[in-house]
N, C-alpha and C positions, 0 to 999 in steps of 0.2 A: 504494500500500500504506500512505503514511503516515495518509492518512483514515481507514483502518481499524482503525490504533493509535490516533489521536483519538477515537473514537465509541468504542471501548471502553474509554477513560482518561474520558471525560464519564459514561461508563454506571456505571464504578468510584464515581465521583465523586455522582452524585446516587442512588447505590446500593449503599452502601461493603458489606452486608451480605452481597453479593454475590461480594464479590471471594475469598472461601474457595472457593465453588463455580465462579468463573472461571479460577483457577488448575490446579483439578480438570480442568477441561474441556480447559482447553490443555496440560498435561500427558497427559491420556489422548489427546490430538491429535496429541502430537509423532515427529519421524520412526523410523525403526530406526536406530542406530545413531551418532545427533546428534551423538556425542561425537567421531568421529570425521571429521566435515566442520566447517571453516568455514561462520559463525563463533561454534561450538562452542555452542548456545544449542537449546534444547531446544524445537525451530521443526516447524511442520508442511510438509514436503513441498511445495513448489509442484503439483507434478503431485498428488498427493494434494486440494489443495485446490481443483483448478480440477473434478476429478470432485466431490468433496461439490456445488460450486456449482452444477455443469451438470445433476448429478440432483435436486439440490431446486430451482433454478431457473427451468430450460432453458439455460442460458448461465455459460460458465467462468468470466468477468470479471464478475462480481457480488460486490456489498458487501452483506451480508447487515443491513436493518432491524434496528435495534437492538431492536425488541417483539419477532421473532425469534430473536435470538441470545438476551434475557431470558427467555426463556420456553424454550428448549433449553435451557440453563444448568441452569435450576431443576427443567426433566425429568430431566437428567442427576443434577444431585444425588440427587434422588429415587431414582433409579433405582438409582443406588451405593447410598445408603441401604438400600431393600429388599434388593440381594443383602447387602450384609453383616448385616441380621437375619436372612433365611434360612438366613446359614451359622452363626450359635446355637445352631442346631436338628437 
């Protein structure tokens, strides 16, 4: 799992502009409840995450490419984006 924090501290790092919509992203990723388990940190689910993996994958133990996850990031912003100008209207 620590690889996973390195590859998105490098992605932060040569992509700072980013880091508003990666935060976004791991916040709308984190569990039910977070506050109440150990340790106390606003984390996604393991069993949650090994399904995202296995459906976009094939396979629960995957590190997902960083052109990946940069390019989900920046759908997702978008995608926040459009619903709150829709709800303008």
């Amino acid at each position: 799992m620590g690889s996973v924090y390195v590859g998105l501290a490098r992605l932060a790092i040569r992509r700072p502009w980013l880091i508003p919509a990666m935060l976004a992203t791991a916040w709308a990723f984190r569990a039910n409840r977070w506050y109440r388990q150990l340790p106390f940190l606003p984390l996604p689910s393991k069993a949650y995450m090994r399904w995202r993996m296995e459906t976009a994958y094939g396979k629960g133990a995957t590190v997902v490419p960083s052109g990946d996850f940069e390019r989900y990031v920046r759908w997702g912003s978008d995608m926040r984006k459009r619903v709150k100008e829709s709800k303008k209207w």
